[in-house]
C-alpha positions as CSV (number, residue, x, y, z in Angstrom):
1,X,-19.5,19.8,52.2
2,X,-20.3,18.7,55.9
3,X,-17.7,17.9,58.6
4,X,-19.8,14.8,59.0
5,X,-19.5,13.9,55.4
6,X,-15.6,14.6,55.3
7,X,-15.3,12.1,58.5
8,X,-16.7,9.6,56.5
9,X,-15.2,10.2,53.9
10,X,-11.9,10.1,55.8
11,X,-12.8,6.9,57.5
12,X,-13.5,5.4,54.5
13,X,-10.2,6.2,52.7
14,X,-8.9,4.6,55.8
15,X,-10.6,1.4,55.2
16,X,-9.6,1.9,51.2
17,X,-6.0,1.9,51.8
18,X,-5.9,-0.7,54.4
19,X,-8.2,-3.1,51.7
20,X,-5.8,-1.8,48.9
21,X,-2.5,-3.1,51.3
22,X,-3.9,-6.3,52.5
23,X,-5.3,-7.5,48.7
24,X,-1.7,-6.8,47.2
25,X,-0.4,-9.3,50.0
26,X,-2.8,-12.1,49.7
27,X,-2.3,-11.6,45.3
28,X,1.5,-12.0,46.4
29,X,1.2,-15.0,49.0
30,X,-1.0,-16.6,46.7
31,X,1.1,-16.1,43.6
32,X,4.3,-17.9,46.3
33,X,1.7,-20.8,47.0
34,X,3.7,-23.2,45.6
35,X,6.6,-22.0,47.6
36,X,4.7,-22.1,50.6
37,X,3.8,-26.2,50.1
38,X,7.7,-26.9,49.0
39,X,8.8,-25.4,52.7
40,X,5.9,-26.8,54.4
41,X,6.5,-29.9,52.9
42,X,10.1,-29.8,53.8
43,X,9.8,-28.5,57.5
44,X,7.2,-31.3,58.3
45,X,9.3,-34.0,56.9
46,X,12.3,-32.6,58.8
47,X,9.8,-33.0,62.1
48,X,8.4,-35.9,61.5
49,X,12.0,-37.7,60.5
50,X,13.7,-37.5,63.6
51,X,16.7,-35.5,62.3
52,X,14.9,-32.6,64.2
53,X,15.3,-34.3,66.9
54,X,18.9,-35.0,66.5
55,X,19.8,-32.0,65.9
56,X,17.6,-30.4,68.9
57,X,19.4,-33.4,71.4
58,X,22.9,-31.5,69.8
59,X,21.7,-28.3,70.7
60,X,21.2,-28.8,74.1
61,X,24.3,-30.6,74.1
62,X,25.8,-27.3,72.9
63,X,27.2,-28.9,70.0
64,X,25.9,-26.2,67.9
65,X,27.6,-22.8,67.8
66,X,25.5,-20.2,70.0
67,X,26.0,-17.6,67.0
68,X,24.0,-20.0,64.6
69,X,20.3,-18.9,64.5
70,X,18.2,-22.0,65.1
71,X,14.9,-20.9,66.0
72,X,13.7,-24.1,63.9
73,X,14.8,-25.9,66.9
74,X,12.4,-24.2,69.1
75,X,9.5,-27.4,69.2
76,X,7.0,-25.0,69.9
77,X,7.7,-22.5,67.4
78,X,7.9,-24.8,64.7
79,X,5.2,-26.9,65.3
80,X,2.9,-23.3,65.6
81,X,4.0,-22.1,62.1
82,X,3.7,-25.7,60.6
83,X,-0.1,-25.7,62.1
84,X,-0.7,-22.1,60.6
85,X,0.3,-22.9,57.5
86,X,-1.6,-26.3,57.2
87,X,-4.6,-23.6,58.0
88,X,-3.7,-21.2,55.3
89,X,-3.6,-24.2,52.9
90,X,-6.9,-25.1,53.7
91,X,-8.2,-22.4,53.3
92,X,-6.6,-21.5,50.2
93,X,-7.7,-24.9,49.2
94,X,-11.4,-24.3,50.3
């Protein structure tokens, strides 16, 4: 066998593996798909209520204990995940 036919070969068990990895997590994201519209569903609503809000005004009070992890009170952050997953939806939803 030629060096140039085990590079490709190589290159293309490369590509195999990296296929194999990414099918398993879209088989397992789409089997959670129900999960992911429940916590979309939930975080939006939570947004859009103006408890977020609330609860973002009492953080910068610092009425919320530093050692509680409340990243959903970054605006940015959530509003960037809640926009990625309304694109995943779509395009699970063609």
């Amino acid at each position: 066998m030629t060096k140039k036919a085990i590079d490709r070969i190589q290159k293309m068990e490369e590509r195999f593996d990296s296929l194999e990895r990414m099918v398993c997590v879209l088989e397992e994201a789409l089997q959670e798909e129900g999960g992911i519209r429940e916590h979309f569903a939930v975080l939006q609503d939570y947004m859009d209520s103006g408890q977020w809000l609330k609860d973002y005004e009492a953080d910068e009070k610092g009425n919320i204990p530093k050692e509680i992890k409340r990243g959903v009170l970054s605006q940015d952050a959530l509003y960037d995940l809640l926009t990625e997953a309304r694109e995943i939806l779509q395009k699970i939803n063609g």
